[in-house]
C-alpha positions, 0 to 999 in steps of 0.5 A: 417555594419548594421545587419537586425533586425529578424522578430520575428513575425514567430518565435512568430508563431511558439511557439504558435504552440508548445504550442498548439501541447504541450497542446493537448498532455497533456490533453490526459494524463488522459486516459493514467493515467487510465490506469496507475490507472488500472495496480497498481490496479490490482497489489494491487489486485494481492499484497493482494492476496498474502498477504492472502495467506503469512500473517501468515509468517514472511515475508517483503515487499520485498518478496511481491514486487518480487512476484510481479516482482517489486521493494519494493519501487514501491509497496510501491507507489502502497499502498501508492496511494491507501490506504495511507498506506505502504505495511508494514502497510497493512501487519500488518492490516492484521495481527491484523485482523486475531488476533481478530478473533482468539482471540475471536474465540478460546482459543488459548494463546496470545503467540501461537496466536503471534508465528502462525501469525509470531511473534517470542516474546508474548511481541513484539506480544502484543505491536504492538496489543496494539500499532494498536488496542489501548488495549493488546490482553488479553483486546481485549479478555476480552472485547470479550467475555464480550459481547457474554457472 
């Protein structure tokens, strides 16, 4: 018995179809890329809020992440999306910045400076300054007040 060749040419049709509705639906996925943009960049927003009002403790990021009501490694993206850092980069950004600011606007030991942004040892303190800033944080100081003097 002899079998019937198909006629491929509506199966053909239908593909191209597909493809058509498939393609339609993947253009419009920048506007829901947007709006994906705009939900991590409100919580990056909500994220350094929170950071500046925690920097000074010794906290991770998971503390941050389930602030945030997310996981430590989706926040982790959210950084890294937005300013190609991780969430513990941006934390010891922030650190460093109140750092210099108070190692140039106060006396303060570099010891107590450590200890007030959350570092348990002067020399651990120093090496991350160095490590971030490219000088120890009696340099940064020295440098300081040389050009305010």
């Amino acid at each position: 018995m002899k079998h019937q060749v198909p006629d491929l040419s509506i199966v053909r049709h239908m593909l191209s179809a597909l493809f058509i509705i498939i393609e339609a639906e993947r253009k419009k996925l920048p506007e829901s890329e947007n709006s994906d943009k705009s939900i991590q960049n409100e919580t990056f927003i909500n994220f350094l809020k929170i950071l500046e009002d925690n920097y000074r403790r010794p906290l991770g990021v998971e503390f941050y992440a389930e602030k945030l009501f997310m996981s430590s490694r989706n926040l982790n993206l959210i950084c890294q999306k937005i300013m190609n850092q991780s969430v513990s980069e941006i934390i010891e950004t922030r650190k460093l910045t109140e750092a210099k600011n108070l190692l140039a606007s106060t006396n303060k030991s570099i010891s107590e400076i450590g200890f007030e942004l959350g570092y348990n040892e002067k020399s651990y303190f120093s090496n991350v300054f160095k490590k971030k800033s490219g000088q120890t944080p009696s340099e940064f100081r020295d440098e300081m007040q040389n050009l305010f003097a």
